[in-house]
N, C-alpha and C positions, 0 to 999 in steps of 0.2 A: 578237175581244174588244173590247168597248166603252172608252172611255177612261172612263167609271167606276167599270167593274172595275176596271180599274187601278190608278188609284189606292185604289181600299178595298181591294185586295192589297196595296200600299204602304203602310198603314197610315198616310195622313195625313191628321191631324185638325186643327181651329182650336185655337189657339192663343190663349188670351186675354191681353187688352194689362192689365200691370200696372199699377196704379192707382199715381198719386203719392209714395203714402209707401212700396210696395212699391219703387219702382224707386229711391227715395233709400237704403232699407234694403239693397236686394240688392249697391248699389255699395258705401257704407259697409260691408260687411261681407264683400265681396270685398275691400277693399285692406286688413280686418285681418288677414285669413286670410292671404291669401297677401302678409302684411310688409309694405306698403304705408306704414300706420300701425304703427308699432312699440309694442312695452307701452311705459307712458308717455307718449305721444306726446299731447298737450291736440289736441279734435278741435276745426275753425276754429269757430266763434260760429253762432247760430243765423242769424242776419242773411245772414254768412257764405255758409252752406250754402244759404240760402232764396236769393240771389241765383244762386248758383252750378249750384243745382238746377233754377233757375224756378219754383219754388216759393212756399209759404204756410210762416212760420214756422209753425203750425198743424203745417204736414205734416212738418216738421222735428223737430218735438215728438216727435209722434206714433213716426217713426221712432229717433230717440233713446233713446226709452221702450222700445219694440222693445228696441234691444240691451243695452241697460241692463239688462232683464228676464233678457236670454240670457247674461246677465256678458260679453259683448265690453267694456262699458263700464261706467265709476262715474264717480259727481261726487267733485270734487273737494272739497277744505275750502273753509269761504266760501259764500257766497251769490252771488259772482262769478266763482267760480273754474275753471268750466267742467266738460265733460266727457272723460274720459282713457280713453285703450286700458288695458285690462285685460290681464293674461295669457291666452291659449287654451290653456294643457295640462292636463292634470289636476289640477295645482294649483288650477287655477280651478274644474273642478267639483268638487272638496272646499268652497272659500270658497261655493259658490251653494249646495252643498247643507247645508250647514251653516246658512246663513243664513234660505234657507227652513224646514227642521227647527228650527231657534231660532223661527220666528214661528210654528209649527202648533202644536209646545209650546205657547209662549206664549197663545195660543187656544185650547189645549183639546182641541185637534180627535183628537191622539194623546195617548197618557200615557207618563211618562219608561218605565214598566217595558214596554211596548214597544218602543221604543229603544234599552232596554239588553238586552232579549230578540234584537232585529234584529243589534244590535253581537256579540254571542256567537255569530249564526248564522255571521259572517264570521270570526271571529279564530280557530276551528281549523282550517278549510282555506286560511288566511292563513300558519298555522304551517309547516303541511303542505308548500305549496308555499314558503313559504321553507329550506327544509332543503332542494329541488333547484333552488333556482337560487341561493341566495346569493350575495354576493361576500364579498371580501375587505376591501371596503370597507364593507359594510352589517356583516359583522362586527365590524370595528373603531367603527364606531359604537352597537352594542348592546354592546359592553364598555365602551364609554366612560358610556354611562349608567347600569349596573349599578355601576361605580366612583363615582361620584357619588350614586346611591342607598348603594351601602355607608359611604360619605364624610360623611353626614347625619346628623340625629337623626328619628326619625318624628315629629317636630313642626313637623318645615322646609314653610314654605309649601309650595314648590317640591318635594314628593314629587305630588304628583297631577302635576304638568306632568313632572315625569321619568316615571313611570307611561306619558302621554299619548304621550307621545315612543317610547319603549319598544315601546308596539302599534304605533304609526305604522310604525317605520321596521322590526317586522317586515314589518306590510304591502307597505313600500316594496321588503324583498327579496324578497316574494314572485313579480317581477317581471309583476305584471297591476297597471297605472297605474288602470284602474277601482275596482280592490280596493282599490287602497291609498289612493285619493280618499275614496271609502266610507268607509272604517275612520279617516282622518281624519277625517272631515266628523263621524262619528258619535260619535266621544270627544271633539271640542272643543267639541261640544252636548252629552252625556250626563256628560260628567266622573265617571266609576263611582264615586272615590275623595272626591269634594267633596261624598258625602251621606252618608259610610261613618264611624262612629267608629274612628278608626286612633290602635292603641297600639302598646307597644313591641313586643309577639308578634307583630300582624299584619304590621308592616312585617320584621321579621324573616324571616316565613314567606311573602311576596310575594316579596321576594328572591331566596329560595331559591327560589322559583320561576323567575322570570324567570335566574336562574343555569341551570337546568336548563334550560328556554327555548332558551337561547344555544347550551349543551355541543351539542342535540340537531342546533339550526341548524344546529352550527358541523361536527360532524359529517355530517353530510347525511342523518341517519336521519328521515325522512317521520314516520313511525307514532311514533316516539317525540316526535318534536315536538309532532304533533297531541295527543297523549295527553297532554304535557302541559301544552300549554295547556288541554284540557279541565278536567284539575286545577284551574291554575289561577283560571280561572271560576268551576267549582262552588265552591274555598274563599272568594273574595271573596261568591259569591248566599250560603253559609252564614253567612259574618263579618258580613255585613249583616243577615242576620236576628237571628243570635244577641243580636250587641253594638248594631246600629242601632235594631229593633224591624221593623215591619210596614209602619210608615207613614217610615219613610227614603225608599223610592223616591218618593212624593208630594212629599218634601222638596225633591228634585232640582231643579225648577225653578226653587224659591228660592235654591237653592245657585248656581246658573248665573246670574243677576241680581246 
């Protein structure tokens, strides 16, 4: 056997040498990952880093921009104030995706009523799956916001952000951190309720929703959860057509600004 059989048995191939800003990026975002630089932590100055790297502030930039992109990182306040570690859990991809979906809205590129189509594809098998894992703790948090929705008048600012909360943190018992990234990213771009005329019967009859909502969770009956968040859904797409009109979901974007 030849030794270049061999090695092509071995499976080894070249290996190409990372260019500059790759090799600044791959370091910088090994030491976020694995703690290094902790969330919050201000990353040293471009100077800094360009010394430290051998580098071009150019390629400093460049990689910056990188994780910036990928949420490891945000500037700070100021125009001096540098750049900080971000969180890496799913909290973060809710903030990125949220943030990106707030600018393709803003562009045009999607339209709110898909959005709020996408958001409904997730919050019944959100329900679903929080009726078999819940906690006792994610409980005790969807009672607390049903008590403060009951506590209100349907004229209180603050009912679409209880609403918001409400889906969230079923999502959050759903126990899939994906899911419930999603589900946030996509109510605190879509806000279902900041396009909706809400009077005294609908907030009533969301309630009673979300009550049953809880009973089903809290219970751990799957099917009745899901079913009725399905409810729920369809009466907010009906309350919207009846009382908003046709053209509410176009409104959404304005509502979001």
């Amino acid at each position: 056997m030849t030794n270049l059989k061999v090695a092509a048995e071995l499976g080894f191939a070249a290996i190409p040498v990372q260019r500059p800003r790759q090799q600044v990026e791959t370091q910088l975002r090994r030491a976020i990952l694995e703690g290094e630089l902790a969330e919050g932590d201000r990353i040293p100055s471009e100077n800094a880093l360009a010394q430290s790297f051998n580098v071009s502030r150019a390629t400093i930039r460049e990689a910056l921009r990188s994780l910036s992109e990928a949420g490891l990182l945000a500037k700070g306040h100021g125009t001096t104030s540098g750049m900080y570690v971000q969180s890496v859990d799913h909290n973060a991809l809710s903030r990125i995706v949220a943030e990106r979906l707030g600018a393709i809205l803003d562009l045009g590129s999607v339209t709110p009523a898909e959005v709020s189509n996408f958001r409904d594809l997730l919050e019944v098998p959100s329900a679903r799956l929080a009726a078999q894992h819940r906690s006792e703790a994610s409980l005790a948090v969807l009672s607390e916001i049903i008590d403060q929705e009951r506590s209100t008048t349907f004229d209180d600012p603050a009912v679409p952000e209880f609403n918001a909360r409400f889906h969230s943190e079923i999502a959050n018992a759903s126990g899939n951190r994906v899911l419930a990234a999603f589900v946030a990213a996509l109510h605190s771009t879509a806000r279902p309720l900041a396009f909706v005329y809400i009077d005294e019967e609908f907030g009533r009859v969301a309630v009673g929703h979300h009550i049953a909502l809880h009973h089903a969770i809290r219970d751990e009956d799957s099917e009745a959860a899901a079913l009725a968040m399905r409810n729920h859904l369809d009466y907010l797409r009906e309350h919207i057509n009846a009382k908003a009109g046709p053209e509410a979901l176009e409104q959404q974007t304005a509502a979001r600004n």
